[in-house]
N, C-alpha and C positions, 0 to 999 in steps of 0.2 A: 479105385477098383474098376477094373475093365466092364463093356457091358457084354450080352452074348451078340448085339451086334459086332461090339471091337472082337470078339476071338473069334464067331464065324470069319470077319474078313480077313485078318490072320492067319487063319486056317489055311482060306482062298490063297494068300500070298507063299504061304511054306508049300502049298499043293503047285503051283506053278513051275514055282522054282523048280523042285522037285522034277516034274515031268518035262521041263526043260533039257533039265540035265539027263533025263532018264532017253527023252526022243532024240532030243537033238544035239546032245555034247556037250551043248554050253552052258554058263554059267550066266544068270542075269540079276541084278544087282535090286532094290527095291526101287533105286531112281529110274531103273529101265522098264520097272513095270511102271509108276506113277508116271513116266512120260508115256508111255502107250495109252493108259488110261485117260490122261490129257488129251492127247489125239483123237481117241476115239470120241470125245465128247466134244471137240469142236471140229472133227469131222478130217481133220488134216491126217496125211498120211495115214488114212484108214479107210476100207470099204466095208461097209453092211454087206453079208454078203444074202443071209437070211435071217429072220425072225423064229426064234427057235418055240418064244413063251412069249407073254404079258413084259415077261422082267429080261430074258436071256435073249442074245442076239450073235453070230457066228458073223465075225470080221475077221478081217485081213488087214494087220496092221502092223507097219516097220517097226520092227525091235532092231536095234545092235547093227542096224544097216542092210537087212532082209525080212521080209514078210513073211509074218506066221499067220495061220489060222486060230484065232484065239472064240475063247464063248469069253462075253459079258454081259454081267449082272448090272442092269441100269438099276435097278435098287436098291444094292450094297455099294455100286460104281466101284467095283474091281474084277477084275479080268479071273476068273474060274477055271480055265484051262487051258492048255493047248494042244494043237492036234493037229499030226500029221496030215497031208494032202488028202491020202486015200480015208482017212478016219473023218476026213470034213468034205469027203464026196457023199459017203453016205447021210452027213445033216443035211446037204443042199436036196 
C-alpha cells in the first residue's frame, strides 16, 4: 500500500504532465521528468533561478531539448509545476 508521501508525489507527476500539455503542447514522458529531476540535483543543465520556500525553488531546466521554468520540491524531489515565462517573471 502506497504512503501519502507516494500519492502527494504522484499527484505532483499527473499535475506536470498535465500543465505541460495544457501550456506548452507537449507530451512528457515520466523518464523526462526523472531526468530533469536528476539534473536539477546535480545541478547540470539546470539553473536556480529563485528560492521560492524552505523546500520549493524556481529553475530552469532542459526537458525534451528546451528549457522550462519548472518549481521544485527539494523534500519530495519532484518537480510541482511548470510555468510559462511571464507566470515565472512574476516569482522572480
Amino acid at each position: 500500500m502506497g504512503t501519502l508521501k507516494d500519492s502527494k508525489r504522484e499527484c505532483c507527476i499527473i499535475h506536470v504532465k498535465k500543465r505541460f500539455r495544457e501550456r506548452f503542447g507537449i507530451t512528457i514522458t515520466d523518464k523526462d521528468i526523472a531526468d530533469a529531476v536528476a539534473d536539477i540535483q546535480v545541478g547540470y543543465n539546470a539553473v536556480a533561478l529563485k528560492k521560492q520556500s524552505v523546500n520549493r525553488t524556481l529553475f530552469s531546466v532542459k526537458i525534451q531539448g528546451n528549457y522550462y521554468n519548472v518549481i521544485y520540491d527539494k523534500k519530495r524531489k519532484v518537480i510541482v509545476t511548470v510555468l510559462l515565462d511571464e507566470m515565472a517573471d512574476t516569482h522572480i
